[in-house]
C-alpha positions as CSV (number, residue, x, y, z in Angstrom):
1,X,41.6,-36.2,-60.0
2,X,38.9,-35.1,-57.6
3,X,36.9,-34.3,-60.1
4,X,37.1,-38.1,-61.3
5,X,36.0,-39.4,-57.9
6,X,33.6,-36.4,-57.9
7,X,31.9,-37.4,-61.5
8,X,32.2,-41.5,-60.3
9,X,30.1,-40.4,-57.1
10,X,27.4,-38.4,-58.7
11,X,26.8,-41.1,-61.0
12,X,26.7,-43.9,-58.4
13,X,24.4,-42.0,-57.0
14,X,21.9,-41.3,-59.6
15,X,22.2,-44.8,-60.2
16,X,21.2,-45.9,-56.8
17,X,18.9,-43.8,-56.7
18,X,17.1,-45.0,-60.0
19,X,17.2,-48.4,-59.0
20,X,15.1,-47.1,-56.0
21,X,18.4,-48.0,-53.2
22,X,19.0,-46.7,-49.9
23,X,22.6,-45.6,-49.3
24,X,22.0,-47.9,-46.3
25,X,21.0,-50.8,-48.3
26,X,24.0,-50.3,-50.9
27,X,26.3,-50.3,-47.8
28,X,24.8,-53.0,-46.2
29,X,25.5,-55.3,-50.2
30,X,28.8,-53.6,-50.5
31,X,29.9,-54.7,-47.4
32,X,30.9,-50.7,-46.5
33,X,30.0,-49.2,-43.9
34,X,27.4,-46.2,-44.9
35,X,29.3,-43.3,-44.0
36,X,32.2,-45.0,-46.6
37,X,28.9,-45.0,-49.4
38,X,28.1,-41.5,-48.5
39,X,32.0,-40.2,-49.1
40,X,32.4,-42.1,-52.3
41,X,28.9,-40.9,-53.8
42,X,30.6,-37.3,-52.8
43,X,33.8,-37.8,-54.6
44,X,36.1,-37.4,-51.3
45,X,37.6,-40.9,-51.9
46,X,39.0,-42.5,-54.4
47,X,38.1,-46.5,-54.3
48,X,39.8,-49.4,-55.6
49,X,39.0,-50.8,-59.2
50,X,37.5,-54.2,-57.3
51,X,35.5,-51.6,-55.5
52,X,33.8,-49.9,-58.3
53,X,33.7,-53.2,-59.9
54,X,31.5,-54.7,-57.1
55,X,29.5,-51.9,-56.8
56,X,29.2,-51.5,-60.7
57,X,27.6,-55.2,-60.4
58,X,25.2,-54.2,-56.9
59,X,24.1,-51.7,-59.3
60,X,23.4,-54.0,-61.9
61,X,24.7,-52.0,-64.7
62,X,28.4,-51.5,-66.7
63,X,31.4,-49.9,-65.4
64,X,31.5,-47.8,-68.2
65,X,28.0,-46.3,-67.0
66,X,29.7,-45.2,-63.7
67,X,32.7,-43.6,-65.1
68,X,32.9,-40.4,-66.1
């Protein structure tokens, strides 16, 4: 299972970062705090389906394209 939430976080994060995103700023729309960002964008946690929904959306892009 880690390396799920591993796989989900390297692609959040290649997201955000193609879109040009702080992990600040994608905190700050999450409504997480940044140290949360950071741990899910380094597969330690594993987040809620709402979660990855929301932040599929702040990403402006499919699930799908987030999931491993």
């Amino acid at each position: 299972m880690k390396d799920i939430a591993f796989k989900f976080g390297k692609n959040i994060r290649a997201r955000r970062k193609s879109l040009g995103i702080s992990q600040d700023k994608l905190a700050l729309l999450a409504n997480m705090d940044r140290s949360y960002a950071g741990r899910i964008e380094r597969g330690e946690v594993n987040i809620t389906l709402e979660k990855a929904y929301s932040l599929a959306e702040i990403l402006d892009c499919d699930i799908r394209e987030l999931l491993p």
